[in-house]
C-alpha positions as CSV (number, residue, x, y, z in Angstrom):
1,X,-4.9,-31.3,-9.5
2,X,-7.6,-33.9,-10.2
3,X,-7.1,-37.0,-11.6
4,X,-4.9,-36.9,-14.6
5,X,-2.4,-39.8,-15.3
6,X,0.9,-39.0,-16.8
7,X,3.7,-41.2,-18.4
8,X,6.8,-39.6,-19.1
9,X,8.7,-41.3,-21.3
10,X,11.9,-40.6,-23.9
11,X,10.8,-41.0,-27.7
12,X,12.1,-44.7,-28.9
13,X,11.9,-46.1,-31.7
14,X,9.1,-48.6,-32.5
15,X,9.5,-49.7,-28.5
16,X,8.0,-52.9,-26.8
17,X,4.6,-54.0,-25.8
18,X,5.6,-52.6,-22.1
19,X,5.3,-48.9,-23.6
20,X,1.8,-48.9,-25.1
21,X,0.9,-51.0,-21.9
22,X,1.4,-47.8,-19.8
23,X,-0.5,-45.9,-22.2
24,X,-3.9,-47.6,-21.4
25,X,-3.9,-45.7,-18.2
26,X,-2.8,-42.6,-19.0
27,X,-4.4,-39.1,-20.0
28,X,-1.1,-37.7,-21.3
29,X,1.9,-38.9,-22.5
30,X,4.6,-36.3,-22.4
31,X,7.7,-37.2,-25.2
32,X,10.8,-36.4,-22.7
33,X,12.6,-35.2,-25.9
34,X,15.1,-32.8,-24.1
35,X,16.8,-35.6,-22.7
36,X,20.2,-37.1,-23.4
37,X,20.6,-39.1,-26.8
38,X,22.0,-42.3,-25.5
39,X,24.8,-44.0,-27.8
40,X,24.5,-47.0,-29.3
41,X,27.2,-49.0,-27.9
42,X,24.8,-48.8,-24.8
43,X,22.7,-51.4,-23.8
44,X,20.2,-49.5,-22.7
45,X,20.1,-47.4,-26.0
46,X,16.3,-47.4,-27.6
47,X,16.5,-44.3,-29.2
48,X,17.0,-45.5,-32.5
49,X,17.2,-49.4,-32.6
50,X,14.9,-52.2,-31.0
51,X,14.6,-56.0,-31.6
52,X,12.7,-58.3,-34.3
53,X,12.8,-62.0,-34.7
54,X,14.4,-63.1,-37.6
55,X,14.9,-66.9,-38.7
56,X,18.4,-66.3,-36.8
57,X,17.2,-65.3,-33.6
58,X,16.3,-61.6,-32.3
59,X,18.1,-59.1,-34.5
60,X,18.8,-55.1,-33.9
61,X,16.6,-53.2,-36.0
62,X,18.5,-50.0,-36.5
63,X,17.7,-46.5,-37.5
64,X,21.5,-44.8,-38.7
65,X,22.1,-41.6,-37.1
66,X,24.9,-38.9,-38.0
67,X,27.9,-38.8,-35.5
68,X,27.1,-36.2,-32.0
69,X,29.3,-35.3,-29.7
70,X,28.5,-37.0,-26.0
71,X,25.8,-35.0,-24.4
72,X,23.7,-34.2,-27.4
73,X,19.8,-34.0,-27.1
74,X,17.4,-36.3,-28.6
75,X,15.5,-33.6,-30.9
76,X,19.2,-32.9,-32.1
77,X,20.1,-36.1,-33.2
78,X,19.8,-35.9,-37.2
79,X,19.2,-39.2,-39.2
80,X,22.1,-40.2,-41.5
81,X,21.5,-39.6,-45.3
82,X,24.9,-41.5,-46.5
83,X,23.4,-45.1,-46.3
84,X,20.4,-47.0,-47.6
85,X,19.7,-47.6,-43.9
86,X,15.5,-47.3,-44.7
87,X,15.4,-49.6,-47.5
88,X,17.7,-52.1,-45.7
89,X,15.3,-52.4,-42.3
90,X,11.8,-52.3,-45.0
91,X,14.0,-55.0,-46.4
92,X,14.8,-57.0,-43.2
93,X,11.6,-56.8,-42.1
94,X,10.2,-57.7,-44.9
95,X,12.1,-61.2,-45.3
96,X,11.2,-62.1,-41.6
97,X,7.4,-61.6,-41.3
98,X,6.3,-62.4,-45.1
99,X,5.3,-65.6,-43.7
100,X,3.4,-63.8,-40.4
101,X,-0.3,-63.9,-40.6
102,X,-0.6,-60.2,-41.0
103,X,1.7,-59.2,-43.1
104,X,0.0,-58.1,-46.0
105,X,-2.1,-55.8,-42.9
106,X,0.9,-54.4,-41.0
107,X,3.7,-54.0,-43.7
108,X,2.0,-50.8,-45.4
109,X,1.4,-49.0,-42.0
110,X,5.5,-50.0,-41.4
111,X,6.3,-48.3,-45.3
112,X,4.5,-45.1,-44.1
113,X,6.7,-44.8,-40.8
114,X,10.0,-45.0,-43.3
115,X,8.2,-43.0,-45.6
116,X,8.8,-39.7,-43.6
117,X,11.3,-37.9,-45.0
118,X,12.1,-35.6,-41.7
119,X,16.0,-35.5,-40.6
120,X,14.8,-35.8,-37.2
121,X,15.3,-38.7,-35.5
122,X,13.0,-37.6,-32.7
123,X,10.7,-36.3,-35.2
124,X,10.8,-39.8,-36.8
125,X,10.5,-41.8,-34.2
126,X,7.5,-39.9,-32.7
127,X,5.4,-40.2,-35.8
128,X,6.1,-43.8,-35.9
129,X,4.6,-43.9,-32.3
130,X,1.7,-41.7,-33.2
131,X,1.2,-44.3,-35.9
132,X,1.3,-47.8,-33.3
133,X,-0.6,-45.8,-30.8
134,X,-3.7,-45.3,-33.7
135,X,-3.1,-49.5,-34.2
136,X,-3.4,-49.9,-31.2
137,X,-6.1,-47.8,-30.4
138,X,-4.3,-45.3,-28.1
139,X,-6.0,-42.2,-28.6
140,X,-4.8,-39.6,-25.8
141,X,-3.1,-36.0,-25.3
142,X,0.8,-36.0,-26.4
143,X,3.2,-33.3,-25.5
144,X,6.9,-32.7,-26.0
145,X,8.8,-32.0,-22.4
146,X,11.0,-29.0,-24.9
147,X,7.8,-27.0,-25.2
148,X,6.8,-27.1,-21.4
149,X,9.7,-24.8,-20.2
150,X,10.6,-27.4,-17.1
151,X,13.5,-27.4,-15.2
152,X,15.1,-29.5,-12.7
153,X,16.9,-32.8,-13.3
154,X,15.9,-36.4,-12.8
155,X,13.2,-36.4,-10.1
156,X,12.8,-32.7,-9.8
157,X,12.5,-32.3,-13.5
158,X,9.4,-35.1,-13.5
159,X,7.7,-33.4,-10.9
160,X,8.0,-30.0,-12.4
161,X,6.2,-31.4,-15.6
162,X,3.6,-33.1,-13.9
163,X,2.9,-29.6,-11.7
164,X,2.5,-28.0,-15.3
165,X,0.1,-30.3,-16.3
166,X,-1.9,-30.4,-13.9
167,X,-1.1,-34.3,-13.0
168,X,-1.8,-36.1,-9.8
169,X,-1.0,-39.4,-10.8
170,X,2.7,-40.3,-12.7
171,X,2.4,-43.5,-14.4
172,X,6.1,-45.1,-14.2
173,X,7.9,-48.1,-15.4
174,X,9.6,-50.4,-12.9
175,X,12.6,-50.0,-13.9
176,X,12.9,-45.8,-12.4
177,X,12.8,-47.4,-9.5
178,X,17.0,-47.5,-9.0
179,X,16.6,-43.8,-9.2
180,X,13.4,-42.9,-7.4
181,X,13.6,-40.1,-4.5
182,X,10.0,-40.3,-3.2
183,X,10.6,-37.0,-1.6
184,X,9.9,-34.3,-4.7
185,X,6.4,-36.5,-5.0
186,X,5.0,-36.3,-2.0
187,X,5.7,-32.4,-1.2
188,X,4.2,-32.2,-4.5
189,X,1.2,-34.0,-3.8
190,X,1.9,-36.5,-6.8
191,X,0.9,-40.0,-6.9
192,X,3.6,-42.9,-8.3
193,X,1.4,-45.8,-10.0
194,X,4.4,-48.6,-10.7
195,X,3.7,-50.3,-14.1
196,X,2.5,-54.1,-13.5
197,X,3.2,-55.5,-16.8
198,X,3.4,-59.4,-17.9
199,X,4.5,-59.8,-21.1
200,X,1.7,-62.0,-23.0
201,X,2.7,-65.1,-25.2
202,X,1.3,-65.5,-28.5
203,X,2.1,-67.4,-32.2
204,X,5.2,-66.0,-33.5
205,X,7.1,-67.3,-36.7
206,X,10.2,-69.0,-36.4
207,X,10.2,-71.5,-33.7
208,X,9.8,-70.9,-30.1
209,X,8.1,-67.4,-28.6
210,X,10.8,-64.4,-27.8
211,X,9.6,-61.8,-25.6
212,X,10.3,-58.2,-25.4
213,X,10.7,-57.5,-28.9
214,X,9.5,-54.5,-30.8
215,X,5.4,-54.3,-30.7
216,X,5.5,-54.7,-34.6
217,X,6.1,-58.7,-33.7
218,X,2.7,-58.8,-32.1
219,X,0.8,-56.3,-35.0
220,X,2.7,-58.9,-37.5
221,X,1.5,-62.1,-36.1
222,X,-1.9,-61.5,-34.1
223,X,-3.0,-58.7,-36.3
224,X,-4.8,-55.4,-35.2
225,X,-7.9,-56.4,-34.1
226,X,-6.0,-59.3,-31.8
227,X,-3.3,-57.1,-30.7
228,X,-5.5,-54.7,-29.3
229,X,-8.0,-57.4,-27.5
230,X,-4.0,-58.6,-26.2
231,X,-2.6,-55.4,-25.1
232,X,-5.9,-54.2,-22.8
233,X,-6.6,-57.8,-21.1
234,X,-2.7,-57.6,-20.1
């Protein structure tokens, strides 16, 4: 193994600045797909939903999702074709950043993430990354955990991916650490690089600044040409 940088990470949908932060010091980002859908009554449910500031406050921005029983895998999650759920969020965005300085920039690239017709939440969600990581000028190697024929679980199941890649180095947020056994690392010869990541203030509309929102308040307001300039001096 020689110096490639992995982040692991489940596919959310249109995540914070924290995400693409990671990415700047990667090789590979592999989409954990195979893991558990989590439900939205969770709190720490991403999969299909994360925050914009509206002239109310922060609001859920919500991607509707057919019923699953408990247990079901993200790239089996189907999106819901019973309500108007796309035109409603193109809608709600829409009445909160008009006013934003880059609308008129940012809003098409937004249509063509609603545009895909895919029942796939996973699907869906990961071409909506593809399409911030381009804004943001991430260009490196994706993979989807399903195709890699891992095994393991938690820990174990990191490190088997990494070995199968070829990785030396796993790029992790701060938050794995209230699961993190050290132990499946080091036999492996695997390096942990903990995230160091300061959230950056900037102009936003409606009154005073809101961190940890979805990185399409950033695009909205600073533009692509700022954002990036923002999300590598972070």
């Amino acid at each position: 193994m020689k110096n490639k940088r992995v982040v692991i990470h489940q596919p959310d949908f249109l995540p914070y600045l924290g995400f693409f932060h990671r990415l700047i010091h990667c090789d590979t980002l592999v989409f954990l797909d195979n893991a558990q859908f989590n439900r939205g009554g969770s709190r720490t449910c991403w999969h299909n939903r994360d925050k914009i500031k509206t002239t109310g406050g922060e609001k859920w921005l919500t991607v509707s999702v057919k019923k699953a029983s408990l247990g079901t895998l993200i790239n089996e999650i189907k999106l819901s074709d019973h309500t108007a759920w796309r035109k409603n969020n193109l809608n709600l965005i829409w009445e909160n950043y008009k006013k934003a300085g880059f609308f008129k920039e940012i809003f098409p690239y937004i249509e063509t993430i609603y545009a895909n017709d895919t029942d796939s939440l996973c699907q869906f969600n990961i071409k909506g990354l593809h399409i911030l990581m381009d804004l943001f000028d991430l260009r490196i190697e994706t993979k989807l955990a399903s195709e890699l024929n891992c095994r393991g679980k938690a820990n174990d199941l990191v490190v088997d991916i990494l070995k199968q890649l070829g990785s030396d180095t796993y790029i992790s947020g701060v938050g794995a650490k209230d699961y993190f056994k050290p132990e499946p690392f080091e036999k492996a010869g695997i390096k942990i690089a903990w995230q160091k990541f300061t959230h950056p203030l900037y102009t936003q509309c409606h009154g005073k600044f809101i961190p940890f929102l979805s990185s399409i308040d950033l695009l909205f307001n600073c533009g692509i040409k700022h954002s990036r300039k923002i999300l590598q001096r972070i």
